[in-house]
ZATOR-411342 format. One line per 10 residues: number of its first residue (from 0); their letters; for each residue x, y, z of N, C-alpha, C. Coordinates in steps of 0.05 Angstrom, whole numbers. Atoms other than C-alpha are relative to their C-alpha. Example, Ala and Ser with C-alpha at 12.3 -4.5 7.8 and 13.67 -1.06 7.14 Angstrom:
BEGIN
0	as	18,-24,0,246,-90,156,18,24,0 ~ -16,-24,-1,273,-21,143,-15,22,14
# end
This chain:
BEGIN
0	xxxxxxxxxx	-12,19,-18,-2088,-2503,-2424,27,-11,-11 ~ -30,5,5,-2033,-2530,-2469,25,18,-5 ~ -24,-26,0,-2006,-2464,-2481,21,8,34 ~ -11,-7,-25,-1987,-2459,-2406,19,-27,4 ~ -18,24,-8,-1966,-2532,-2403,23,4,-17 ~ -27,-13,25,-1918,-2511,-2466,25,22,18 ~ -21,-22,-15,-1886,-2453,-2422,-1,-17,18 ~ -5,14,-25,-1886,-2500,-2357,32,-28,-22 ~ -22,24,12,-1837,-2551,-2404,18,14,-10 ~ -15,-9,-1,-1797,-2493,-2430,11,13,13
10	xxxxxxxxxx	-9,-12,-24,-1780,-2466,-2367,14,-19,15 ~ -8,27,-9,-1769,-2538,-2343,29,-3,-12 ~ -28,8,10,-1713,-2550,-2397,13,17,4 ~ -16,-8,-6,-1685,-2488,-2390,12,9,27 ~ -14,-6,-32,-1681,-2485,-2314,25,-32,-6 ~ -27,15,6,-1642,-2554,-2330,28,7,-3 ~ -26,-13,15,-1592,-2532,-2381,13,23,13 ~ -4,-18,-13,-1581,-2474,-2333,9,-14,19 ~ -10,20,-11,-1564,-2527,-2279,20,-24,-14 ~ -23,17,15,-1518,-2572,-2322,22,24,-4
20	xxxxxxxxxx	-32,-23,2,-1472,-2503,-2343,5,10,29 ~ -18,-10,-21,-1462,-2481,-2270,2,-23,20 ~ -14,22,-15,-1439,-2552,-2243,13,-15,-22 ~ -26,5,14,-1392,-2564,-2305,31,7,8 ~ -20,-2,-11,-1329,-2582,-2286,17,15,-16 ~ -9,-26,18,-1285,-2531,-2305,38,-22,-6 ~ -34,20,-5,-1216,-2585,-2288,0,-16,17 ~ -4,24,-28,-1195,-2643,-2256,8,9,13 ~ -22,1,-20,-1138,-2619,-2222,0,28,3 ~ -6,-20,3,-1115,-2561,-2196,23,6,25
30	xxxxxxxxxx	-33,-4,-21,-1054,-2528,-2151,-7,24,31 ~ 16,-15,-27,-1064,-2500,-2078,25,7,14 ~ -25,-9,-26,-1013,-2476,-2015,-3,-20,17 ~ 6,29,-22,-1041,-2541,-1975,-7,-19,-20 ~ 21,18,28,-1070,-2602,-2003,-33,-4,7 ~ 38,-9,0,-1142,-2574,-1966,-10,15,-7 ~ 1,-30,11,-1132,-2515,-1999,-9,15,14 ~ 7,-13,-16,-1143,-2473,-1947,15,25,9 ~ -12,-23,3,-1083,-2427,-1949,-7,15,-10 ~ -1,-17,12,-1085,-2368,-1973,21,-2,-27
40	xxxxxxxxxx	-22,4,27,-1038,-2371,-2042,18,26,-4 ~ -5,-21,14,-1027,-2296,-2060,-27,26,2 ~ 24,-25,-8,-1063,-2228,-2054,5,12,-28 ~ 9,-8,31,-1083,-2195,-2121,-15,24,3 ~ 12,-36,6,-1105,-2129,-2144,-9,-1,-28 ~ 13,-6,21,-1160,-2127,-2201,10,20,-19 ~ 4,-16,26,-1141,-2100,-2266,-9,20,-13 ~ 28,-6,15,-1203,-2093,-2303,-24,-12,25 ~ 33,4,-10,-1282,-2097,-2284,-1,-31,-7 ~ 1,30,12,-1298,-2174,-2280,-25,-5,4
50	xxxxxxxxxx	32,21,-14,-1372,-2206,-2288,-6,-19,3 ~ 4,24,7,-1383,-2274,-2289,-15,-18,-18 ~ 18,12,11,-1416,-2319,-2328,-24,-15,13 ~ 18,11,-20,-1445,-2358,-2273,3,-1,36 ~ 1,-2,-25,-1461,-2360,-2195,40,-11,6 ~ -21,12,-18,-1393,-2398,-2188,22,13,-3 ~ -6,-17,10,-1361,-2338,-2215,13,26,23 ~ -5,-20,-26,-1322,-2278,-2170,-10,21,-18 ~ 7,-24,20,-1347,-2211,-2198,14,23,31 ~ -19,-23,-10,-1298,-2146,-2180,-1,23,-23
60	xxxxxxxxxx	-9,-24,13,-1277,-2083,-2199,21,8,-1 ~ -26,4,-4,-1217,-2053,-2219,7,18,26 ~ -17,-3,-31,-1168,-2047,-2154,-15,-7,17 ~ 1,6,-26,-1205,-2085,-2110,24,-28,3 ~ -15,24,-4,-1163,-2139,-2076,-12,-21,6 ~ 7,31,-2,-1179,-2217,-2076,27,-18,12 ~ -19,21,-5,-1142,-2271,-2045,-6,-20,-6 ~ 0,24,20,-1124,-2333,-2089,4,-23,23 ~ -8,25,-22,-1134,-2401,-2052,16,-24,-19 ~ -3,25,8,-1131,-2445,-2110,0,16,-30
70	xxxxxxxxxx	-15,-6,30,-1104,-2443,-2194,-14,-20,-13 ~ 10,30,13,-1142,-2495,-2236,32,-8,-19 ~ -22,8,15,-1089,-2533,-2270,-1,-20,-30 ~ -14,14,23,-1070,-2581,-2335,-20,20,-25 ~ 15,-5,12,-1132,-2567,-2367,-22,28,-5 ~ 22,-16,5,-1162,-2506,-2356,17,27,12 ~ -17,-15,-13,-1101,-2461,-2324,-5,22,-6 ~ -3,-37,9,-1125,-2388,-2344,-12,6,31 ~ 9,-1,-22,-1175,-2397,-2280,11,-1,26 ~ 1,-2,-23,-1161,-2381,-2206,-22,6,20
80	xxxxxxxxxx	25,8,-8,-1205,-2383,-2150,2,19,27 ~ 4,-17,-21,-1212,-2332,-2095,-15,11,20 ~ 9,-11,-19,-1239,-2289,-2044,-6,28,1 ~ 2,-34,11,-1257,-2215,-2043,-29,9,24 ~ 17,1,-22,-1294,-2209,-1971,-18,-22,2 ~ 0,21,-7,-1341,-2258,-1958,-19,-11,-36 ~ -1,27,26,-1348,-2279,-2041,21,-5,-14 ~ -24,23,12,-1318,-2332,-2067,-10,-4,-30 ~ 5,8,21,-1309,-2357,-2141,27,-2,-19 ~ -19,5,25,-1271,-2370,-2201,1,30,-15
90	xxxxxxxxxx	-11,-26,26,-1235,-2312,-2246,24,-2,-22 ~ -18,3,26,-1187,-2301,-2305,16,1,21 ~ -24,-8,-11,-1118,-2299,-2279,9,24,-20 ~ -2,-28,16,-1113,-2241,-2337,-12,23,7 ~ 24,-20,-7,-1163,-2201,-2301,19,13,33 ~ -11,-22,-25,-1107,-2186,-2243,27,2,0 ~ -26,-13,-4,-1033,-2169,-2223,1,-16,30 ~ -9,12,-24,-997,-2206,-2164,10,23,15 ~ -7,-16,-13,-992,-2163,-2107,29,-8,22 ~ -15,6,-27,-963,-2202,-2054,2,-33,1
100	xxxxxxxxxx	3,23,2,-941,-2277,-2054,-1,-23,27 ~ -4,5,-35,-958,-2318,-1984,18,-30,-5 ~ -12,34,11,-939,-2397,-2022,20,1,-20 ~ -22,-1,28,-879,-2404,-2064,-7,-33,-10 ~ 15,23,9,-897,-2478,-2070,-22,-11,5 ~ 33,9,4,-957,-2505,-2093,2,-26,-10 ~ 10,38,6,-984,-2574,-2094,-28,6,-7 ~ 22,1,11,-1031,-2597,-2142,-12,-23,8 ~ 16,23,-8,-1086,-2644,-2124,-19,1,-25 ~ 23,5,16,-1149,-2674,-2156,-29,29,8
110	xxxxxxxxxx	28,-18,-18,-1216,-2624,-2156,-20,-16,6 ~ 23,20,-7,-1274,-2646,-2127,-24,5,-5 ~ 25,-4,23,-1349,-2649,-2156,-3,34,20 ~ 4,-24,-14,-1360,-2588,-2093,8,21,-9 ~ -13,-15,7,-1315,-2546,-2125,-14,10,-20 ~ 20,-16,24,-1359,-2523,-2177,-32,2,-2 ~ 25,-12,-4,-1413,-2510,-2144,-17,28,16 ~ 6,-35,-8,-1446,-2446,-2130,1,-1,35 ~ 8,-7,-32,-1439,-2419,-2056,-14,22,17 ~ 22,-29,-10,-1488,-2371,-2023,5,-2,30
120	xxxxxxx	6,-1,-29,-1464,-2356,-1948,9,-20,5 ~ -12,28,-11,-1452,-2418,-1916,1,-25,-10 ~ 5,21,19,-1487,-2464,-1963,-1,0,-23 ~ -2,7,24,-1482,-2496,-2021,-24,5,-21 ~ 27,0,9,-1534,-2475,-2074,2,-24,-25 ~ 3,11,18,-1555,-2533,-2119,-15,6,-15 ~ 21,-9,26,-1589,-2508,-2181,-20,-24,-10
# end
């Protein structure tokens, strides 16, 4: 009996700690083509193979194309945030090559807690 309750409490913490790293904010701020971010930014052509670390993550291969909505900015600027049919996520900006530019200026705004959270389809998945 306590052997099970032992695995029921480490499965517990680590479903946690597994929920705390994929709703870590990755940046406050970051830079967009609107300030709903809803433009399109730029069209991109994969590099390299990319996997993620977590759900909030884009995973590609090299030469497919993604479209950038959004750039994290001050703090965390290697990250961009894209599209690549219907998934979305965060990637290196080293992981592609600018194809095509749609925004020459970009406005940076604040991020918001949503923004770093996993999306499956239409909804939001909370871990």
């Amino acid at each position: 009996m306590s052997r099970i309750f032992n695995q029921r409490i480490l499965l517990l913490v680590t479903s946690f700690l597994t929920s705390l790293q994929s709703t870590k904010v990755l940046s406050d701020w970051k830079k967009c083509g609107d300030r709903e971010c809803e433009t399109a930014m730029s069209r991109v052509q994969a590099t390299t193979d990319y996997l993620g670390p977590d759900c909030r993550y884009l995973n590609f291969k090299t030469g497919e194309e993604i479209m950038v909505y959004s750039k994290l900015s001050r703090k965390n600027e290697n990250l961009w945030t894209g599209s690549k049919g219907k998934d979305f996520g965060y990637f290196p900006k080293d992981a592609v090559k600018v194809e095509e530019v749609f925004i020459a200026e970009e406005v940076e705004v604040l991020t918001k807690e949503t923004d770093f959270l996993c999306l499956h389809g239409d909804k939001y998945a909370f871990e």
